[in-house]
C-alpha positions as CSV (number, residue, x, y, z in Angstrom):
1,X,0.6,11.4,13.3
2,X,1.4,7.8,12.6
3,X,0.2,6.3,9.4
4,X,-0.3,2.6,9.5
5,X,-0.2,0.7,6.1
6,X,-3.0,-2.5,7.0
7,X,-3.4,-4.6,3.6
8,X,-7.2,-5.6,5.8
9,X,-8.2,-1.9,5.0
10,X,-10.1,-1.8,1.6
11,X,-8.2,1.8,0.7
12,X,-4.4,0.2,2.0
13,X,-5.0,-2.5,-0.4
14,X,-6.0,-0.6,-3.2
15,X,-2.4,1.2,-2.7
16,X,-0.8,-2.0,-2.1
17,X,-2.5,-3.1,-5.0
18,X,-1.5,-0.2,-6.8
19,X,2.0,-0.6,-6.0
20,X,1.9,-4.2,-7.1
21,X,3.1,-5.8,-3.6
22,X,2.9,-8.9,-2.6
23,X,3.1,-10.5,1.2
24,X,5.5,-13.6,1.4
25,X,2.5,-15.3,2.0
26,X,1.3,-14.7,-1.8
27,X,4.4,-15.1,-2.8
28,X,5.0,-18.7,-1.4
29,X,1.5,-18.9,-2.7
30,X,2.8,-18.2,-6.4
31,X,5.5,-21.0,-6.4
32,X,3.7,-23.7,-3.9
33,X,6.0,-23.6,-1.5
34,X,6.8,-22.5,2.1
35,X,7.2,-19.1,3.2
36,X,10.8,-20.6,5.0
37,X,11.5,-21.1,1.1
38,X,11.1,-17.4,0.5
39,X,12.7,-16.5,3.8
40,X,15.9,-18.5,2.0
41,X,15.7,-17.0,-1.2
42,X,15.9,-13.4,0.4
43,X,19.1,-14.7,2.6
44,X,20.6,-16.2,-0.5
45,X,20.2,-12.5,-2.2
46,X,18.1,-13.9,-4.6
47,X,15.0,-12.4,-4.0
48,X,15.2,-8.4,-3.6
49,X,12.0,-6.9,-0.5
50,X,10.7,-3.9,0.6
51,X,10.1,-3.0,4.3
52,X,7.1,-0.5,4.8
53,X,6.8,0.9,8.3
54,X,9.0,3.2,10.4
55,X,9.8,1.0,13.3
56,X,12.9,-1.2,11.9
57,X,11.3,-4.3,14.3
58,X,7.9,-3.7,13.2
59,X,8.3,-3.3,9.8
60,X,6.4,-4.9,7.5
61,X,8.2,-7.0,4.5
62,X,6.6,-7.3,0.6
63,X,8.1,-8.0,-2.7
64,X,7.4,-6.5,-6.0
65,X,5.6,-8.6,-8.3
66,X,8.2,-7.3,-10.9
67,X,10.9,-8.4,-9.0
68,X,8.9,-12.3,-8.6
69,X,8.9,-12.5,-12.0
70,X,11.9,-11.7,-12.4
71,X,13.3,-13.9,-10.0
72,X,10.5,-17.1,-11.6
73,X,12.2,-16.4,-14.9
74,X,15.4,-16.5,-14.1
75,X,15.4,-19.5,-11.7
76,X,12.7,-21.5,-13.9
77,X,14.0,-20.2,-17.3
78,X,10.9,-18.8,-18.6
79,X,11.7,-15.8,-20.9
80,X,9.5,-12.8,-21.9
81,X,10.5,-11.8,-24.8
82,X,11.2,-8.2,-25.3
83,X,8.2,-5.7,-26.4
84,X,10.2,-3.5,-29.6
């Protein structure tokens, strides 16, 4: 049985949600700029992905909304300072 992860469906998103994922599409969203600009930053190595699906060709690509952060603070230079 294939299982098909479709952000449409109300009960994917809620596990995307869960999972805090973002599409490049948000993510462009989040820094107003293109998704060609986060296509960039991925082949520059500076922004890490995930690919959900079994099909290598058909899998589908979304970042972790830690990893955006982490990436926004290091290229902007906004610090969170340390809970402790």
């Amino acid at each position: 049985m294939k299982t098909k992860l479709n952000k449409n469906d109300s009960s994917n998103k809620e596990l995307l949600d869960d999972m805090q994922l973002l599409t490049k599409k948000e993510v462009a969203g989040l820094f107003k700029v293109s998704t060609s600009t986060v296509d960039r930053w991925v082949r520059a190595g500076l922004l890490k992905f995930v690919k959900l699906g079994k099909n290598v060709k058909q899998a589908r690509v979304y970042y972790h909304y830690s990893d955006v952060m982490e990436f926004k603070n290091s290229q902007y230079g906004f610090k969170i300072p340390n809970q402790g």
